[in-house]
Structure formats: C-alpha cells, structure tokens
N, C-alpha and C positions, 0 to 999 in steps of 0.2 A: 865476881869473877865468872861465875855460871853462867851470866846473863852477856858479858862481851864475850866468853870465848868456846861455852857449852857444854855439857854435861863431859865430854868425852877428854877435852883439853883440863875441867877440873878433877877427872879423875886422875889421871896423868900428876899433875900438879901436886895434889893430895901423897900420891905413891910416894914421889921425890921427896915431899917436906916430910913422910914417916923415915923414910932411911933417913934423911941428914940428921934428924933428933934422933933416933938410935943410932948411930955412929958417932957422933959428937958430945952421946950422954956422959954427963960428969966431966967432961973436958974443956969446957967454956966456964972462964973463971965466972960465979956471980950465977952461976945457971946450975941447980942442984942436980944430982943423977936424973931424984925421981921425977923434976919437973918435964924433963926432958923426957921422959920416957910416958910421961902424961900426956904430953903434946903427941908424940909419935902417936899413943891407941886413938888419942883424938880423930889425927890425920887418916889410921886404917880404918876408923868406923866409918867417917866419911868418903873413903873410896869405896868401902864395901857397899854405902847407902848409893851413893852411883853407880855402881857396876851393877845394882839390881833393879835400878833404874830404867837404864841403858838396854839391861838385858831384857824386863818387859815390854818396856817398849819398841825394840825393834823384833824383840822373839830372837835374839842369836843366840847359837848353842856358845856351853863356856866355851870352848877351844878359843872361838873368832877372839873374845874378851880378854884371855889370859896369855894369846899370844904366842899359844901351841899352832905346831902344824902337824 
C-alpha cells in the first residue's frame, strides 16, 4: 500500500483501521474483544512508525502532522 499510495495516505489508512478495531471490539460475532484490540495497537504502531517517518524526512514540526493549527 506504501508503495501505490505513500507514506502519508498509509498513515491515514493505518489511523482509520485502529478506530474501526477499537470501536467494533467484541462486537463482530467470531472476532474476540481482544483480537480486536490487538489489530488496533497493531494499526497505532504503524502509524506512529510513519508519522516519524514522515516527520524525518521532511523535518515538519508535530503540529503540520497532527493536524493542529
């Protein structure tokens, strides 16, 4: 996915699929809480591992990253 859409669009990507698996934990018959909540730190460790990525590489301060103004 990195590689057709880019670090910035798999960060994004990552954030989305950690809320759905924490909003959805224990609610999907056949999916246990904690599986669900295994996939979410999944998905946050890899947006964190991009966002510090991201932010080496271009040198932006958090704000630009996190979406403060």
């Amino acid at each position: 996915m990195i590689a057709m859409y880019g670090e910035y669009e798999g960060m994004c990507f990552c954030k989305l699929n950690a809320f759905k698996y924490r909003f959805r934990a224990g609610k999907k018959p056949g999916s246990p809480f904690e599986e669900d909540i295994k996939k979410a730190e999944f998905y946050e460790d890899k947006y964190m591992e991009l966002w510090k990525k991201i932010r080496e590489k271009y040198e932006c301060p958090t704000a630009i990253l996190s979406g403060s103004r």
